[in-house]
C-alpha positions in Angstrom: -65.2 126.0 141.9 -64.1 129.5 142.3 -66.0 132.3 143.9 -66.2 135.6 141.4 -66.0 137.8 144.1 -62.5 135.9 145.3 -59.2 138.2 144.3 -55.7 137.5 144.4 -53.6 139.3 147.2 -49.8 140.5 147.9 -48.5 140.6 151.1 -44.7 142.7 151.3 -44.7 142.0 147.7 -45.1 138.0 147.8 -48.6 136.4 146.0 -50.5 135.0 149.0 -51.3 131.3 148.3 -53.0 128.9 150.6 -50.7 127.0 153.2 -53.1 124.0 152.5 -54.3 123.9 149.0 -52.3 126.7 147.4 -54.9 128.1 146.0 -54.4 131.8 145.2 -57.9 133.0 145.9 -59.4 134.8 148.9 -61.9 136.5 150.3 -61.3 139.2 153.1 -62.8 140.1 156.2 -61.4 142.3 159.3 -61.9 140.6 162.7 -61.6 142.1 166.0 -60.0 140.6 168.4 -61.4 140.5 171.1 -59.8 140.0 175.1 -62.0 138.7 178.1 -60.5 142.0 180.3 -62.2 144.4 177.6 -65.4 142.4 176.7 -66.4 142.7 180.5 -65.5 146.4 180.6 -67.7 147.2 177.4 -64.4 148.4 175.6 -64.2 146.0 172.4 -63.6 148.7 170.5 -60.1 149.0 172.1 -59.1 145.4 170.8 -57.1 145.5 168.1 -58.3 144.3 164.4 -56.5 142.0 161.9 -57.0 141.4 158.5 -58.0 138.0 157.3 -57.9 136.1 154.0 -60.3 133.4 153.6 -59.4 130.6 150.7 -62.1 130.4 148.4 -61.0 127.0 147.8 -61.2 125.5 151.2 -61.8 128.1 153.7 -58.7 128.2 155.5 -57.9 131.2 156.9 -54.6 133.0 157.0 -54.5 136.0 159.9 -52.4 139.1 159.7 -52.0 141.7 162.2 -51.4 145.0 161.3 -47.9 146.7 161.2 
């Protein structure tokens, strides 16, 4: 069953297709990421962010860090 709000994405010019089900799908979402040293000093915000693509098949998700 696929999600209406699901798109189909291009990374470097390649289709993105899931590594698991090759569905061609996804949802997105930007995660920070966070590190232990920074989360006790109150700096998250100085972690660095990657984009993620969530299969709207199965779920998996594929993580990419920006350039």
């Amino acid at each position: 069953m696929m999600n209406h709000d699901a798109q189909r994405y291009s990374i470097n010019g390649r289709e993105l297709r899931c590594p698991i089900c090759s569905h061609d799908h996804f949802h997105t979402r930007h995660t920070l990421m966070g590190t232990a040293g920074k989360s006790f000093f109150d700096v998250n915000w100085m972690n660095p962010e990657a984009d993620n693509y969530i299969c709207s098949e199965c779920g998996y998700v594929l993580w990419f860090l920006p350039k």
